[in-house]
PyMOL Python script that loads the backbone (N, CA, C, O; Angstrom):
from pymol import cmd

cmd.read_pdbstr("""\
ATOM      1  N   UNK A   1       0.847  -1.170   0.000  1.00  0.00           N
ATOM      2  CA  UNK A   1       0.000   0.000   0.000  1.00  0.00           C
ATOM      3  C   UNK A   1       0.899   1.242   0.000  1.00  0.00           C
ATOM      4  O   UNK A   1       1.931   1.233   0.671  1.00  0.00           O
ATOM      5  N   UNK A   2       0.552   2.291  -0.715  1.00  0.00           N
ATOM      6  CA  UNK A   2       0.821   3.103  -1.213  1.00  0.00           C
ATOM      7  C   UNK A   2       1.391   4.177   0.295  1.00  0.00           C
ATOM      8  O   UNK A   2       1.424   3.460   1.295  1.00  0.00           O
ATOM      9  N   UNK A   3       1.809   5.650   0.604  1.00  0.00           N
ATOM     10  CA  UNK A   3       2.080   6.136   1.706  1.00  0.00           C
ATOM     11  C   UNK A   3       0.777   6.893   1.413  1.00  0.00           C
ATOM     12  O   UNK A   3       0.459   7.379   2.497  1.00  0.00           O
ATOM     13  N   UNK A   4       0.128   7.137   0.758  1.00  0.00           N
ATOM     14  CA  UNK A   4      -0.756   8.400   0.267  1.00  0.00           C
ATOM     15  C   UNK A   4      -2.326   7.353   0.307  1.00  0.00           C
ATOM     16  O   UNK A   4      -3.391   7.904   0.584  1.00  0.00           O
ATOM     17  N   UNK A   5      -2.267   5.747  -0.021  1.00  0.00           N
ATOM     18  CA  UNK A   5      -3.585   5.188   0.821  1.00  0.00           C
ATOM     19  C   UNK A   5      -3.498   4.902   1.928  1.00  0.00           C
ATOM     20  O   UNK A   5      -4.478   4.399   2.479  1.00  0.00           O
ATOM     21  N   UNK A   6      -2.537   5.077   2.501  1.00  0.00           N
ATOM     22  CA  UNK A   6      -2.220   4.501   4.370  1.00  0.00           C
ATOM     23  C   UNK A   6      -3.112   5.990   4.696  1.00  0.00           C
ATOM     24  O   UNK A   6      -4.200   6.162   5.245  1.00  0.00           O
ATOM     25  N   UNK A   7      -2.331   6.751   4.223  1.00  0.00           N
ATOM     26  CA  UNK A   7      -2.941   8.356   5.155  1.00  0.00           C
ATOM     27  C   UNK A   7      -4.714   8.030   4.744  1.00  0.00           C
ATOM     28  O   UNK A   7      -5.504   8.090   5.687  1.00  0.00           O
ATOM     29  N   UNK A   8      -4.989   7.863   4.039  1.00  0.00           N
ATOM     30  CA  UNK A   8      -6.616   8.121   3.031  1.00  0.00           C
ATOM     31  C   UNK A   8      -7.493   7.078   4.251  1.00  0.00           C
ATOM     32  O   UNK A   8      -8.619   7.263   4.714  1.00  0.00           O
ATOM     33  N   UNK A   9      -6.476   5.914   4.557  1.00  0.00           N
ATOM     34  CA  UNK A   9      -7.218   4.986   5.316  1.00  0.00           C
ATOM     35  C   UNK A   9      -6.779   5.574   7.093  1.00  0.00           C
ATOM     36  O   UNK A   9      -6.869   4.772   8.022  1.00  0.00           O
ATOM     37  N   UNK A  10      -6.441   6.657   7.269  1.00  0.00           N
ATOM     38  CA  UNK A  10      -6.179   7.090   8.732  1.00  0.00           C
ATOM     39  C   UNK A  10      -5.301   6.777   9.222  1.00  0.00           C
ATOM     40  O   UNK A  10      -5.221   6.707  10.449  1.00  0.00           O
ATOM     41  N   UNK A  11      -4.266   6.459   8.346  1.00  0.00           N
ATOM     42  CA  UNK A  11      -2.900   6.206   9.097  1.00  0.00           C
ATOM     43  C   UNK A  11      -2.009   7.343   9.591  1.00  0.00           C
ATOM     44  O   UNK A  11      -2.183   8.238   8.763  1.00  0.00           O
ATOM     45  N   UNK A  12      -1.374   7.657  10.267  1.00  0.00           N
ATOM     46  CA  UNK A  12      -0.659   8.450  11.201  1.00  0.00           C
ATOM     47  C   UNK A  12       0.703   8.336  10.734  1.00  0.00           C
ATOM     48  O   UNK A  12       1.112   7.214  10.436  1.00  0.00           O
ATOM     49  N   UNK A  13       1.808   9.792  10.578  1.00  0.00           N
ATOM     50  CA  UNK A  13       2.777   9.261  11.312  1.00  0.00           C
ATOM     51  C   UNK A  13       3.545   9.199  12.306  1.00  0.00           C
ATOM     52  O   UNK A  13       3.941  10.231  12.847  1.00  0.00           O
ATOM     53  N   UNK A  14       3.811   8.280  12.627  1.00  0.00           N
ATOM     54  CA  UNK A  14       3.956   8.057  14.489  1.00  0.00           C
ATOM     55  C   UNK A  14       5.296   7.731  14.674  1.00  0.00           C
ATOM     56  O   UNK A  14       5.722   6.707  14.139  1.00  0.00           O
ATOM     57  N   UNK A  15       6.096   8.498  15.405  1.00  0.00           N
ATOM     58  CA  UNK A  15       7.423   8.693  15.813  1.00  0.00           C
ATOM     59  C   UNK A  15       7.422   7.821  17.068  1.00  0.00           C
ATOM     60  O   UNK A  15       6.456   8.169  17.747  1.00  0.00           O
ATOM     61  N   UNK A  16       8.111   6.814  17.674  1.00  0.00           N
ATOM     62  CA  UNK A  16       8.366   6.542  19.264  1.00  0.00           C
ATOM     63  C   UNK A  16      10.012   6.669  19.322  1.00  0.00           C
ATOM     64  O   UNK A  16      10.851   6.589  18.425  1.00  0.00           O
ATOM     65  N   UNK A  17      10.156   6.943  21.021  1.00  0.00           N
ATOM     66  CA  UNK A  17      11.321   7.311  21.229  1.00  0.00           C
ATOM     67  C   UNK A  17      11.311   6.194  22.251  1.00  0.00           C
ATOM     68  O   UNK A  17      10.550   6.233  23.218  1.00  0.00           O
ATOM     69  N   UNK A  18      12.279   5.051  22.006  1.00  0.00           N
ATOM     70  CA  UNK A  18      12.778   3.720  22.952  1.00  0.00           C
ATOM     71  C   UNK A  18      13.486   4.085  23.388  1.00  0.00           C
ATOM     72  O   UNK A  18      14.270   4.914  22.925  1.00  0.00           O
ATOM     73  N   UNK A  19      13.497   3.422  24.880  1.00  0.00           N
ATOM     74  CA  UNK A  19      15.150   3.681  25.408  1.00  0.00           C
ATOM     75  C   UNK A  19      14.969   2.312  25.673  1.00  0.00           C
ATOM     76  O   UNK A  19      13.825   1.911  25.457  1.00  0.00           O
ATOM     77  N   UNK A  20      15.655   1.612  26.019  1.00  0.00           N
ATOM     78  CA  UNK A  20      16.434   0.389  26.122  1.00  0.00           C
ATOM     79  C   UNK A  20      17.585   0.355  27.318  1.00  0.00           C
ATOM     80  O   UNK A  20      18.208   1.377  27.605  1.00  0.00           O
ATOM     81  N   UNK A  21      17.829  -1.005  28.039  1.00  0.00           N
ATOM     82  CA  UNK A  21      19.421  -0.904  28.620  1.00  0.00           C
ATOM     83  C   UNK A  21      20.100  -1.858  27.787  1.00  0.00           C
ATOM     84  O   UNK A  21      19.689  -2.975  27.471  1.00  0.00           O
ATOM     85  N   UNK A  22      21.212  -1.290  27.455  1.00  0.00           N
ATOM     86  CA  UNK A  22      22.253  -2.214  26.726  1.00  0.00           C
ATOM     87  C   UNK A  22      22.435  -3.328  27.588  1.00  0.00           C
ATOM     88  O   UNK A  22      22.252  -3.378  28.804  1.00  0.00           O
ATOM     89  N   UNK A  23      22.922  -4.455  26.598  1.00  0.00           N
ATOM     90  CA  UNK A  23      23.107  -5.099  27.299  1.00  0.00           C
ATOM     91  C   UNK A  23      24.173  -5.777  28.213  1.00  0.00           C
ATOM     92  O   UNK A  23      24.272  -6.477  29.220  1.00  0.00           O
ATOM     93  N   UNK A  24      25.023  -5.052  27.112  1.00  0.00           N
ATOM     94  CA  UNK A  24      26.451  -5.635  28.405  1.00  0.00           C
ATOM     95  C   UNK A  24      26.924  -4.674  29.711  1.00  0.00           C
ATOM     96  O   UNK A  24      27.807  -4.803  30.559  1.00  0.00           O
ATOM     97  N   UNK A  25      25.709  -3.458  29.403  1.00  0.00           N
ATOM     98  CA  UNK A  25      25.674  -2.440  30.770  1.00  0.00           C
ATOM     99  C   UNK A  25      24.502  -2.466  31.214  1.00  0.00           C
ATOM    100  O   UNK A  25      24.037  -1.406  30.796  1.00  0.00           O
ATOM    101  N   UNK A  26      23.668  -3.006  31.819  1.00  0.00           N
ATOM    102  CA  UNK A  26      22.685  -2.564  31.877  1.00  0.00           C
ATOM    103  C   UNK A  26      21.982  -1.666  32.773  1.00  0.00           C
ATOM    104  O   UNK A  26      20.785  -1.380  32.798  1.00  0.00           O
ATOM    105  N   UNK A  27      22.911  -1.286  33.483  1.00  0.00           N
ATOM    106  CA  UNK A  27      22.734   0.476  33.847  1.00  0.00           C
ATOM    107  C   UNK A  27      22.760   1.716  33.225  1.00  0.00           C
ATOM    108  O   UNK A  27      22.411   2.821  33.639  1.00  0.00           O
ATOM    109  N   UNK A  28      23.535   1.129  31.478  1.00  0.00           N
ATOM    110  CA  UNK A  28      23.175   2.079  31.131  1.00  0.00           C
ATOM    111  C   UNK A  28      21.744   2.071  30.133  1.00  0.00           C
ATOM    112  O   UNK A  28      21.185   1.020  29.818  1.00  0.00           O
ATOM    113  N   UNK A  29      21.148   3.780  29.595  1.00  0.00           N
ATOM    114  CA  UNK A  29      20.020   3.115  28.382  1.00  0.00           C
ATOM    115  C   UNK A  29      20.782   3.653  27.273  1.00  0.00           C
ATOM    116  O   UNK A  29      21.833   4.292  27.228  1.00  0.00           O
ATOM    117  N   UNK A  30      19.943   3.209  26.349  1.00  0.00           N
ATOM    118  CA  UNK A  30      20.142   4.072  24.931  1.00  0.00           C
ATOM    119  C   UNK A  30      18.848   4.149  24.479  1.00  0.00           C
ATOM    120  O   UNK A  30      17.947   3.483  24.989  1.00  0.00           O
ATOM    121  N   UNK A  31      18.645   5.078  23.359  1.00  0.00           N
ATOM    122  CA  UNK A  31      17.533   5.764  22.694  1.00  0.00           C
ATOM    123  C   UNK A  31      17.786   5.082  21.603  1.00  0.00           C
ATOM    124  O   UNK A  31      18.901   4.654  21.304  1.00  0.00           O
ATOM    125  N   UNK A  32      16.451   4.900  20.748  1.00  0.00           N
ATOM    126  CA  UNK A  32      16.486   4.198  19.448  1.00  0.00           C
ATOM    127  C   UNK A  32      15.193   5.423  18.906  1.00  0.00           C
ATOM    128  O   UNK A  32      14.415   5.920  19.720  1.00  0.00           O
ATOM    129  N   UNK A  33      15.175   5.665  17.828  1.00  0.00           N
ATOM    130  CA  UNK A  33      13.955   6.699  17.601  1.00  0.00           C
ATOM    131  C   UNK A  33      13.086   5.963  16.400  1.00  0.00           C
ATOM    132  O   UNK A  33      13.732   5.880  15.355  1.00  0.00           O
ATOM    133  N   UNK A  34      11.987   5.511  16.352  1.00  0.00           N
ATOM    134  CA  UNK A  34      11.360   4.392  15.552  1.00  0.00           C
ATOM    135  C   UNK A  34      10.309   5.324  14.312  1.00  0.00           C
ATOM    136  O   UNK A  34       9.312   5.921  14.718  1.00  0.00           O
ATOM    137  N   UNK A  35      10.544   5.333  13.391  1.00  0.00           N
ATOM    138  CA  UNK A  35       8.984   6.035  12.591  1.00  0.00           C
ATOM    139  C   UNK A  35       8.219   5.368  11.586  1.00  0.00           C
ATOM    140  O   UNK A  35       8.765   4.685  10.719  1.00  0.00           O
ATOM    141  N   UNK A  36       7.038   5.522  11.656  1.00  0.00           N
ATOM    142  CA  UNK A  36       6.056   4.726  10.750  1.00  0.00           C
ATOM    143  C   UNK A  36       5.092   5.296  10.936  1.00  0.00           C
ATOM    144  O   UNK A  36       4.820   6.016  11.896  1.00  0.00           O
ATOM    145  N   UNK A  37       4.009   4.851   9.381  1.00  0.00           N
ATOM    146  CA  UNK A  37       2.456   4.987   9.234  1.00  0.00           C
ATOM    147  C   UNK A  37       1.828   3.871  10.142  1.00  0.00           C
ATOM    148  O   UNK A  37       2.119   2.677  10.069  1.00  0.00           O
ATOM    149  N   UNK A  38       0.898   4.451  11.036  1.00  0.00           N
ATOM    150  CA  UNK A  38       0.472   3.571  12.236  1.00  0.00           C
ATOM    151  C   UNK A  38      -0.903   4.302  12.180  1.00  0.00           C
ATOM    152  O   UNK A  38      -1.257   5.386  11.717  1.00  0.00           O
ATOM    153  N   UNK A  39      -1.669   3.083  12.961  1.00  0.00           N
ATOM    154  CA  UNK A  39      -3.205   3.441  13.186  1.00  0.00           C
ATOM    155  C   UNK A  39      -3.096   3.555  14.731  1.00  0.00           C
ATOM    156  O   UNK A  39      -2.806   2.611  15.466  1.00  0.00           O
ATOM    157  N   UNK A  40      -3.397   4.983  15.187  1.00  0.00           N
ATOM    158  CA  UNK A  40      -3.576   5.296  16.325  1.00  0.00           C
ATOM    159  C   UNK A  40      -5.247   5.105  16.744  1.00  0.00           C
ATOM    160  O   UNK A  40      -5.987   4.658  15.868  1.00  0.00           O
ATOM    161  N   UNK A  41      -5.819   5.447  18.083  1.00  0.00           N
ATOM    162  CA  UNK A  41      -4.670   5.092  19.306  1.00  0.00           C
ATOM    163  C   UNK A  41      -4.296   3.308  19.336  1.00  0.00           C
ATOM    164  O   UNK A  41      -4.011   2.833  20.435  1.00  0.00           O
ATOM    165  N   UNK A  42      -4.308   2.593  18.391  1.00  0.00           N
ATOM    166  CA  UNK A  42      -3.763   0.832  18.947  1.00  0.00           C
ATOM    167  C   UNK A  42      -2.720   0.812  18.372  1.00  0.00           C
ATOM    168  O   UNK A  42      -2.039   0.077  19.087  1.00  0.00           O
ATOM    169  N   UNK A  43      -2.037   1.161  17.451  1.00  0.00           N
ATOM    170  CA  UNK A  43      -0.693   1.361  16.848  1.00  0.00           C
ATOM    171  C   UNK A  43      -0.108  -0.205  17.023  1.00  0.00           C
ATOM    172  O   UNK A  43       0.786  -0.649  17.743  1.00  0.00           O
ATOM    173  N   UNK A  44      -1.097  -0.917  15.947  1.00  0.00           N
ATOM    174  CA  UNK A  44      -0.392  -1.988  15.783  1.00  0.00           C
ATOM    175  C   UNK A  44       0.744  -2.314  14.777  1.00  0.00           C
ATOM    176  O   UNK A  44       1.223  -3.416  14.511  1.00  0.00           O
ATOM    177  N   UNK A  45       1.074  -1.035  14.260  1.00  0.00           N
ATOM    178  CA  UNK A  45       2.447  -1.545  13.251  1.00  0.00           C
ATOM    179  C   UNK A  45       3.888  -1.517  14.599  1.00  0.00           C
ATOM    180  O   UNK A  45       4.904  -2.204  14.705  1.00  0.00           O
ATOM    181  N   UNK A  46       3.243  -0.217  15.561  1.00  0.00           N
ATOM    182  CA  UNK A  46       4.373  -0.512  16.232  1.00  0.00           C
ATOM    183  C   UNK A  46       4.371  -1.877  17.221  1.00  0.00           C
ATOM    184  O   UNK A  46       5.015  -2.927  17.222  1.00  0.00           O
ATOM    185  N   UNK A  47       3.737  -1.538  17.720  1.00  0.00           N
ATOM    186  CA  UNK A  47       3.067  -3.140  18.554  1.00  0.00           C
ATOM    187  C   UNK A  47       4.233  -4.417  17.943  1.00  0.00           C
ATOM    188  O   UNK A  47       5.253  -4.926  18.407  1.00  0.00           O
ATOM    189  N   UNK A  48       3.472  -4.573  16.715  1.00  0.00           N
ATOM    190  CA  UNK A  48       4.193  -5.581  16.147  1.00  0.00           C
ATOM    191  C   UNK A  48       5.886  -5.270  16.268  1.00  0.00           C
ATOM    192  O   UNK A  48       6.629  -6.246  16.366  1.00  0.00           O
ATOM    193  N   UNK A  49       6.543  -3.719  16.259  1.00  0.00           N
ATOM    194  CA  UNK A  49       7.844  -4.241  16.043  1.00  0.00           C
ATOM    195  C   UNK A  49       8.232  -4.088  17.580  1.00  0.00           C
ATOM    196  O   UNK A  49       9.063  -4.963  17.823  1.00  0.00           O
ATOM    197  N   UNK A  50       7.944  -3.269  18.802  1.00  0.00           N
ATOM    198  CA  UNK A  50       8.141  -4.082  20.180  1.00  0.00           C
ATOM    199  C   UNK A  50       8.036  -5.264  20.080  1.00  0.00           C
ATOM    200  O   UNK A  50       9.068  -5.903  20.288  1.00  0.00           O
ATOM    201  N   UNK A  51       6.723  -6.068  19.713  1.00  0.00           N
ATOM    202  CA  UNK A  51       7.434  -7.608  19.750  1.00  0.00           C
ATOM    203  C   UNK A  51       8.034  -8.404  19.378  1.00  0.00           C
ATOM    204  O   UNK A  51       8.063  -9.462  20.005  1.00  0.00           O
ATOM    205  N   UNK A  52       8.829  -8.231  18.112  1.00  0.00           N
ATOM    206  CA  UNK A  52       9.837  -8.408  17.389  1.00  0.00           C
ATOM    207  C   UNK A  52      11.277  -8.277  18.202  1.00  0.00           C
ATOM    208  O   UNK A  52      12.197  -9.075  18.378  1.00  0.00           O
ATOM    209  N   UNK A  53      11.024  -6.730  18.670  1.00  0.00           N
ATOM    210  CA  UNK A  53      12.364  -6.485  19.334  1.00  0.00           C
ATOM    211  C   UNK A  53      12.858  -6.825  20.715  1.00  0.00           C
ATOM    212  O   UNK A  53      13.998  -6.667  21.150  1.00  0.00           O
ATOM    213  N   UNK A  54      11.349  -7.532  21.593  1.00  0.00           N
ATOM    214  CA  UNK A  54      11.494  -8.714  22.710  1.00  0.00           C
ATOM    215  C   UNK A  54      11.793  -9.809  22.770  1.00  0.00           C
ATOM    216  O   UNK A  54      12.022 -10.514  23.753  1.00  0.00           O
ATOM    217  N   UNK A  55      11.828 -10.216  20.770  1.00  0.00           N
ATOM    218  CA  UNK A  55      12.051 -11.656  21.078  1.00  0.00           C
ATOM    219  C   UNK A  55      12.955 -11.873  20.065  1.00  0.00           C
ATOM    220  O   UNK A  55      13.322 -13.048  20.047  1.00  0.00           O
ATOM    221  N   UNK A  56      13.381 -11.285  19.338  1.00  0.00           N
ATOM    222  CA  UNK A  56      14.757 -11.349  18.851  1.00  0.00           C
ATOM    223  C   UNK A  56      16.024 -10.186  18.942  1.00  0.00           C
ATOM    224  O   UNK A  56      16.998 -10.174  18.189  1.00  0.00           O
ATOM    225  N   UNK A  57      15.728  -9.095  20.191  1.00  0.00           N
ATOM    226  CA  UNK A  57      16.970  -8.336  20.479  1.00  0.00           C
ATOM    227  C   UNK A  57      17.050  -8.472  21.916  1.00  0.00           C
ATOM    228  O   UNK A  57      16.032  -8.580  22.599  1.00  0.00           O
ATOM    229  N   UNK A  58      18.312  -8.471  22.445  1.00  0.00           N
ATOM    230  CA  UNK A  58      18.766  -8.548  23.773  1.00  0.00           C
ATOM    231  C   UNK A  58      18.842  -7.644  24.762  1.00  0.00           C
ATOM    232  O   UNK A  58      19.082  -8.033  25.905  1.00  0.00           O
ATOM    233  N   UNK A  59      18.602  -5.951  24.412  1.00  0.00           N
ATOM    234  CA  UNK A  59      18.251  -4.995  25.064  1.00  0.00           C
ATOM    235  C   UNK A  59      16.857  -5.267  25.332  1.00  0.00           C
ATOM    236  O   UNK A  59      16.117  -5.747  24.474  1.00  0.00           O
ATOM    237  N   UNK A  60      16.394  -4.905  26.768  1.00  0.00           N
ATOM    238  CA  UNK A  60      15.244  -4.596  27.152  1.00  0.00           C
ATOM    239  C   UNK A  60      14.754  -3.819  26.958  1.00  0.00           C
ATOM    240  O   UNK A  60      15.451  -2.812  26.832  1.00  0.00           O
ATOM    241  N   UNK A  61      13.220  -3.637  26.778  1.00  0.00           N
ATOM    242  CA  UNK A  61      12.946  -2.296  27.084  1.00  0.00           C
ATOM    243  C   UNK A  61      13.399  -1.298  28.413  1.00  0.00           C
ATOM    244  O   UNK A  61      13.987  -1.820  29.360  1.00  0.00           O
ATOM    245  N   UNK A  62      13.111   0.047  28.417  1.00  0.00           N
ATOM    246  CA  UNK A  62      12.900   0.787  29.612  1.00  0.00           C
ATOM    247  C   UNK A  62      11.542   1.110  29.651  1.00  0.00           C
ATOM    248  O   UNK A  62      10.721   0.635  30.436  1.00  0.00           O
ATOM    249  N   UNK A  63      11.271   2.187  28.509  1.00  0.00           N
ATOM    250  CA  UNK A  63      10.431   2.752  27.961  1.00  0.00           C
ATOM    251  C   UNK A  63      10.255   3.309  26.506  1.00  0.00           C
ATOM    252  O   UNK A  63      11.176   3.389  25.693  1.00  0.00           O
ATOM    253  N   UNK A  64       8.897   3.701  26.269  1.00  0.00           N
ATOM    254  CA  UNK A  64       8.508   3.725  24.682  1.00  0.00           C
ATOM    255  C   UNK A  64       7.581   4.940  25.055  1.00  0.00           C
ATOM    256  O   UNK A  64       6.708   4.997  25.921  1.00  0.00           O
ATOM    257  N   UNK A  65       7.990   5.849  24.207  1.00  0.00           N
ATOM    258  CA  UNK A  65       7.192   7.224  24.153  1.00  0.00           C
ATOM    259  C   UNK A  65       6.561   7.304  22.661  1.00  0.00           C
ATOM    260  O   UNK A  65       7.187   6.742  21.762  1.00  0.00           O
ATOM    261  N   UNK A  66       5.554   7.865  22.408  1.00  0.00           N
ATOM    262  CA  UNK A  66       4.770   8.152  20.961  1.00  0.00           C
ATOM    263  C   UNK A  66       4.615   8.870  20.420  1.00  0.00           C
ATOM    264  O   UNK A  66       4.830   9.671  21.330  1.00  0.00           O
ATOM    265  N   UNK A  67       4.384   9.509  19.582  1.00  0.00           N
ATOM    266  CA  UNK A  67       4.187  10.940  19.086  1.00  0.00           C
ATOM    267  C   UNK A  67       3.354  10.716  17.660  1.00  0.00           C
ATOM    268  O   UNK A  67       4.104  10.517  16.704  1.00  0.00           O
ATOM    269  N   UNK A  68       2.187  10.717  17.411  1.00  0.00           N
ATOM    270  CA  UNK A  68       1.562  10.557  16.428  1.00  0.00           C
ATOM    271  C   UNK A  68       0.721  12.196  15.955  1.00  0.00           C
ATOM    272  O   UNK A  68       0.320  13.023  16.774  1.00  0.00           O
ATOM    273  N   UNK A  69       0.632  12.308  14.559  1.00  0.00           N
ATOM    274  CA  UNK A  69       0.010  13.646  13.817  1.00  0.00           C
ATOM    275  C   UNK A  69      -0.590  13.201  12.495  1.00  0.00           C
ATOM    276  O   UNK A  69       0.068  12.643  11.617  1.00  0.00           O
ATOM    277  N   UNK A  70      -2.308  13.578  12.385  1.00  0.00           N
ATOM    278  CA  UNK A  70      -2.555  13.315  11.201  1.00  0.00           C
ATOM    279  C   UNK A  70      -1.642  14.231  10.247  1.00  0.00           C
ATOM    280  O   UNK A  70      -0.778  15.057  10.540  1.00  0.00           O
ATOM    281  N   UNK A  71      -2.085  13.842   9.127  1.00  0.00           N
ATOM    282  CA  UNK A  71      -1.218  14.348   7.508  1.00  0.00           C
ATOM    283  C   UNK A  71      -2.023  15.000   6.416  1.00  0.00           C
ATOM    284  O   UNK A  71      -1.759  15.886   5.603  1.00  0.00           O
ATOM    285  N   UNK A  72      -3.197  14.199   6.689  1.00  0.00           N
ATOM    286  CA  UNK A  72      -4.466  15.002   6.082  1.00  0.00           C
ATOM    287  C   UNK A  72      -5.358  15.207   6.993  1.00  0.00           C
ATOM    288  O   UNK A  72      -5.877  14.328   7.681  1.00  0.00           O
ATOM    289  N   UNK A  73      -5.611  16.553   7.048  1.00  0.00           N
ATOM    290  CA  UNK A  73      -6.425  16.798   7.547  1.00  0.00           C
ATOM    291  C   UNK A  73      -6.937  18.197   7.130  1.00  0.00           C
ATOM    292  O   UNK A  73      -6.333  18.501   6.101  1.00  0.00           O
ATOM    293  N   UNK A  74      -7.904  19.305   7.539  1.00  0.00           N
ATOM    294  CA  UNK A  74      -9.075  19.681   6.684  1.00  0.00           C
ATOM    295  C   UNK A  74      -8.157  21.572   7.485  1.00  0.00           C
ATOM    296  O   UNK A  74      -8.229  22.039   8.622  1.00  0.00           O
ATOM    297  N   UNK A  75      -7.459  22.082   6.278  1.00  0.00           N
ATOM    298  CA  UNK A  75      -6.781  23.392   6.324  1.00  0.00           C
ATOM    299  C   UNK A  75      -7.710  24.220   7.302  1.00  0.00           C
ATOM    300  O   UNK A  75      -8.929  24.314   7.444  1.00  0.00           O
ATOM    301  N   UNK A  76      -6.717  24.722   7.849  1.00  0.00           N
ATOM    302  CA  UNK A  76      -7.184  25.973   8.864  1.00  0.00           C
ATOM    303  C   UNK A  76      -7.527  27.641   7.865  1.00  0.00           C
ATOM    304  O   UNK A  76      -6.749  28.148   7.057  1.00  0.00           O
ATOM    305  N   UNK A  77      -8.522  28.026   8.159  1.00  0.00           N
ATOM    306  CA  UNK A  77      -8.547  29.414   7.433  1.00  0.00           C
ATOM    307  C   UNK A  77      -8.180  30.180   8.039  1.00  0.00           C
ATOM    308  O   UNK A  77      -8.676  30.146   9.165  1.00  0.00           O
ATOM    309  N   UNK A  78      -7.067  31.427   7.784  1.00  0.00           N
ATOM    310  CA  UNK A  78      -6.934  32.645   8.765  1.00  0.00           C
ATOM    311  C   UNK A  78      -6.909  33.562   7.329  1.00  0.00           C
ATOM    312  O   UNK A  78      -6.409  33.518   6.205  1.00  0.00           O
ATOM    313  N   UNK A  79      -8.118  34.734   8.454  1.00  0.00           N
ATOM    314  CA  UNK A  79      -7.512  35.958   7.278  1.00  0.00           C
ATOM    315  C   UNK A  79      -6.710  37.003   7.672  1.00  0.00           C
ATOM    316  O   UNK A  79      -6.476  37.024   8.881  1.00  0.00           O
ATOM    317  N   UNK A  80      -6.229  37.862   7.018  1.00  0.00           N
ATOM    318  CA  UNK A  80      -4.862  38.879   6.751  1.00  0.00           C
ATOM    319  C   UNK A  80      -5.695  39.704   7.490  1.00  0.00           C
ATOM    320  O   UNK A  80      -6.881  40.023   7.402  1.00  0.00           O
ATOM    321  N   UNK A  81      -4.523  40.047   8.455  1.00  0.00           N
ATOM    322  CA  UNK A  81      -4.681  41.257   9.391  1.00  0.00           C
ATOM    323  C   UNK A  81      -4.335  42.500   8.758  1.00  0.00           C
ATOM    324  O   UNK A  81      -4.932  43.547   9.008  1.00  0.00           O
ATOM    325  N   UNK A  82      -3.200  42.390   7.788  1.00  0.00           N
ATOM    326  CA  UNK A  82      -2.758  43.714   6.815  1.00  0.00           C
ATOM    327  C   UNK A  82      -2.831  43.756   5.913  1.00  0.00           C
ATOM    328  O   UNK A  82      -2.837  42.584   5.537  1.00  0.00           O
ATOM    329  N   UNK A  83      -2.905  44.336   5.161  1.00  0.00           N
ATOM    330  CA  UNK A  83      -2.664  44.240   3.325  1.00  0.00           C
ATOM    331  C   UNK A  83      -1.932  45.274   3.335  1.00  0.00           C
ATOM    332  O   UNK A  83      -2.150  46.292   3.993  1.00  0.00           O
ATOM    333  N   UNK A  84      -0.583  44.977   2.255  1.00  0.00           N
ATOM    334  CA  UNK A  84       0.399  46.216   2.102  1.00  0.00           C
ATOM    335  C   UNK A  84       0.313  46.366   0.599  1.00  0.00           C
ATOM    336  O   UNK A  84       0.615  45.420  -0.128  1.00  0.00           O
ATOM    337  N   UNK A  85       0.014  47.223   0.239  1.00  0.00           N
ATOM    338  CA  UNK A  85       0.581  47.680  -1.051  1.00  0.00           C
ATOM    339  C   UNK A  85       1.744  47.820  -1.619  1.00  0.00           C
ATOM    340  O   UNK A  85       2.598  48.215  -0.825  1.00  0.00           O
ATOM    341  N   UNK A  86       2.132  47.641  -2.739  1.00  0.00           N
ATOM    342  CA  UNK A  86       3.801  48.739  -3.338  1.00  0.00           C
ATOM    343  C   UNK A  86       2.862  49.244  -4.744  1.00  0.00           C
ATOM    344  O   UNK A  86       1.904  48.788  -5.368  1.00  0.00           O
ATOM    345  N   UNK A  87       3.853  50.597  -4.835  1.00  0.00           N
ATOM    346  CA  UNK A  87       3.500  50.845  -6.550  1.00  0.00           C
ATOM    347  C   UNK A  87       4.024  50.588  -6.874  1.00  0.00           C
ATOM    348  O   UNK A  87       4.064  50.615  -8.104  1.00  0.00           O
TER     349      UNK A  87
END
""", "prot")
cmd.dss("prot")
cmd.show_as("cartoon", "prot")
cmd.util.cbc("prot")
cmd.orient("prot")
């Protein structure tokens, strides 16, 4: 599917910000920054790759933050406070 029928069908795009602990520190984290067309709020494209990345990567999670914004959506009208002329 196309990026332009994902949006038509309400797809989002949705940024998450992972942190993870490495694994040979695991005091420390790291950030991974993830993006995709996702159907909010169940965001099963990401869904699917958290569970991917539980069961075939060795960092844990910490946490997973989201950030989703439609793409189409219906223009804001503002009108002009000034009009300037030149001759």
């Amino acid at each position: 599917m196309t990026e332009f029928a994902k949006m038509l069908k309400d797809y989002r795009l949705t940024t998450a910000e992972i942190l993870y602990h490495l694994p040979d520190h695991p005091g420390l984290l790291q950030s991974y920054i993830w993006q995709d067309y996702d159907l909010a709020p169940r965001f099963p494209v990401l869904h699917k790759f958290l569970d991917f990345w539980r069961s075939s990567l060795d960092g844990p999670l910490f946490s997973v933050t989201v950030g989703s914004t439609e793409l189409i959506a219906p223009q804001r009208v503002r009108f002009a406070d000034t009009v300037l002329r030149l001759h």
